[in-house]
C-alpha positions in Angstrom: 58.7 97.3 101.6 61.1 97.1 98.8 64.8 95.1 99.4 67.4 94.9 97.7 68.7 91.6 95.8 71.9 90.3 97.8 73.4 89.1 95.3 73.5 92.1 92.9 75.3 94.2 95.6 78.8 95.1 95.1 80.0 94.4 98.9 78.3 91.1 99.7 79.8 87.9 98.3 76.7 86.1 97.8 75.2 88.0 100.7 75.4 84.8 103.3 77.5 87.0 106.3 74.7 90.1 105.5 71.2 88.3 105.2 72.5 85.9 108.5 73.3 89.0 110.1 70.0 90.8 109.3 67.9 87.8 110.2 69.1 87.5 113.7 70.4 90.9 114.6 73.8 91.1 114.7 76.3 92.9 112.5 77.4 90.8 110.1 81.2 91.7 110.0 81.1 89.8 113.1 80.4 86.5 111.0 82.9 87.9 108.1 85.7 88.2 110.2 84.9 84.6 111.5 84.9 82.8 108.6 88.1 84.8 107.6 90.0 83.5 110.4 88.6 80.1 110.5 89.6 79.6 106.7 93.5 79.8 107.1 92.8 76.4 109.8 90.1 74.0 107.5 89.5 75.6 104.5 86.9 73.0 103.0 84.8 72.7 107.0 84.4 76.7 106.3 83.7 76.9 102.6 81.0 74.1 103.6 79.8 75.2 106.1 79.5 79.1 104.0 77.3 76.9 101.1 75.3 75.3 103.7 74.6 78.5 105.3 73.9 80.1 101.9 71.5 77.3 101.0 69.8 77.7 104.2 68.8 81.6 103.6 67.8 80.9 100.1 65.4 78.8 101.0 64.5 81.1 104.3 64.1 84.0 101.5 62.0 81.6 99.0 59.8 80.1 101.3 59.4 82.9 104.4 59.7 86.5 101.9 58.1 88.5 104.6 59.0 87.2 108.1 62.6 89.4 107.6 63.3 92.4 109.6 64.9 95.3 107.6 67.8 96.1 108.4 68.3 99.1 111.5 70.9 100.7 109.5 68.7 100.6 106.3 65.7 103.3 106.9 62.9 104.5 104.4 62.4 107.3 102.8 60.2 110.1 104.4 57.9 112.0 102.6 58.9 115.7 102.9 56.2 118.4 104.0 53.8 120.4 101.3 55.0 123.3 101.8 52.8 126.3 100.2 54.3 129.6 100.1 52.1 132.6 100.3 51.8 133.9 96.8 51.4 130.4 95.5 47.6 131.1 95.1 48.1 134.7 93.2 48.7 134.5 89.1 50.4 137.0 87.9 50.4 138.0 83.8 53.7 138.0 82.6 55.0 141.0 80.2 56.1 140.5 76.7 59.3 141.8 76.3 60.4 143.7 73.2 
């Protein structure tokens, strides 16, 4: 199972709200929207609590790199169907043209 880096995507700020949100099932805009609103009262509590948080799933990521669900919106690739058409097995000989 391959995943992608949190930190090198273009819509997660250090990928806290996302990898919390994976991790225990919930969508993480829930969390976003949280922190957003909680900032305008104690900006330092939430910034804190935001690096504590972050520090908390590296060290989930770095010491447990397999216990994580993937995410339900995020679904592998399937192999598409061999599909062999009739005249595959007949070689023809081209002509030259003039």
């Amino acid at each position: 199972m391959q995943t992608a880096n949190l930190l090198s995507r273009d819509d997660t700020f250090f990928g806290v709200c996302e990898a919390l949100g994976t991790d225990l099932g919930f969508s993480p805009n829930i969390l976003r929207i949280v922190f957003g609103v909680a900032v305008m009262w104690n900006p330092m509590l939430v910034i804190g609590t935001y690096a504590a948080l972050g520090v908390l799933v590296f060290a989930s990521r770095y010491f447990f790199p397999v216990a994580r669900r993937q995410h339900p919106t995020i679904q592998a690739p399937k192999a598409a169907p061999k599909v062999e058409a009739v005249n595959d097995s007949v070689e023809r000989e081209l002509e030259l043209a003039a």
